[in-house]
Each structure stands twice: as structure tokens, then as C-alpha cells.
C-alpha positions in Angstrom: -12.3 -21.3 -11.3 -11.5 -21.6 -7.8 -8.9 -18.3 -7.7 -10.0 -14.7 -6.9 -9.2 -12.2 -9.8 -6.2 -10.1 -8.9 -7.4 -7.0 -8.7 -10.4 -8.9 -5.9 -7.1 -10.0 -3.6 -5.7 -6.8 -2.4 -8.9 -5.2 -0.7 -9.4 -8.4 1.1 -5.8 -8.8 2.3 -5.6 -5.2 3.1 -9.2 -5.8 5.3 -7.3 -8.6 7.3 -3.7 -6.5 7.7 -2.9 -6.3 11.0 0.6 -4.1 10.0 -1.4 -1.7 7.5 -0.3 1.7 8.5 1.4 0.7 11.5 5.5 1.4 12.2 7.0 -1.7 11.0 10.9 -3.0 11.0 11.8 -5.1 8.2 15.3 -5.8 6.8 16.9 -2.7 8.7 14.4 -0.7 7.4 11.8 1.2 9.6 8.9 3.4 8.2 5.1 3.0 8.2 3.3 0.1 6.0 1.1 1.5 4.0 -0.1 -1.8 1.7 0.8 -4.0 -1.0 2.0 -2.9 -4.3 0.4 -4.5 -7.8 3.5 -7.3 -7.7 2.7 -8.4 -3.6 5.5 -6.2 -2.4 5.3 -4.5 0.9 5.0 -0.7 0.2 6.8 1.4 3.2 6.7 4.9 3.9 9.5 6.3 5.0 11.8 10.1 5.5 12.6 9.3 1.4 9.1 8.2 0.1 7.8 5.2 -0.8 9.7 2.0 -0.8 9.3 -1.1 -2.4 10.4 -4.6 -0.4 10.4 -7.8 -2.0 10.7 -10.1 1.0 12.2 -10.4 4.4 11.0 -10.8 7.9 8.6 -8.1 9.2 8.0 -7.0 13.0 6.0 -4.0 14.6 8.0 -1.5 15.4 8.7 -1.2 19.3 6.5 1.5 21.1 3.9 1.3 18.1 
């Protein structure tokens, strides 16, 4: 009783994103985060479309 539904979590998270649509470097990739996907994986926009990354280490883009 003490957990948020799932569909309650995202809103909130993407409230307190500091990287949400920002350029963002993360695992050699660079495009523009553009949320969470239903799973908890980043969602980055770049040149091909939409990508989906599972986990790594994620930094603001220099100059952004």
C-alpha cells in the first residue's frame, strides 16, 4: 500500500527531470531525452528516431 501505481510514477519523475529534453551523451550516443519509456528506459531522440537505452551513464551534452 505504500507504492504509487505505475502509470502515477512517470508524470512525477518526468516533473523532477532535470535532462528531459535536453542534449544528453550516454554510452556514445548523443541525441535529445525526451522521457522514459513504459519499461524505465531512457527514450533518445536522435538523426534515426527514437531510441531505446536500458542503462549506462548519462551526462548533458557540452554547450547545452
Amino acid at each position: 500500500k505504500n507504492r504509487l501505481p505505475g502509470e502515477a510514477v512517470k508524470p512525477l519523475w518526468e516533473g523532477l527531470c532535470a535532462h528531459l529534453n535536453q542534449e544528453v551523451l550516454i554510452e556514445n550516443e548523443r541525441g535529445l531525452f525526451v522521457g522514459i519509456g513504459e519499461s524505465g528506459e531512457l527514450l533518445l531522440k536522435t538523426d534515426l528516431g527514437i531510441k531505446k537505452i536500458f542503462s549506462g551513464s548519462l551526462f548533458l551534452s557540452p554547450g547545452s
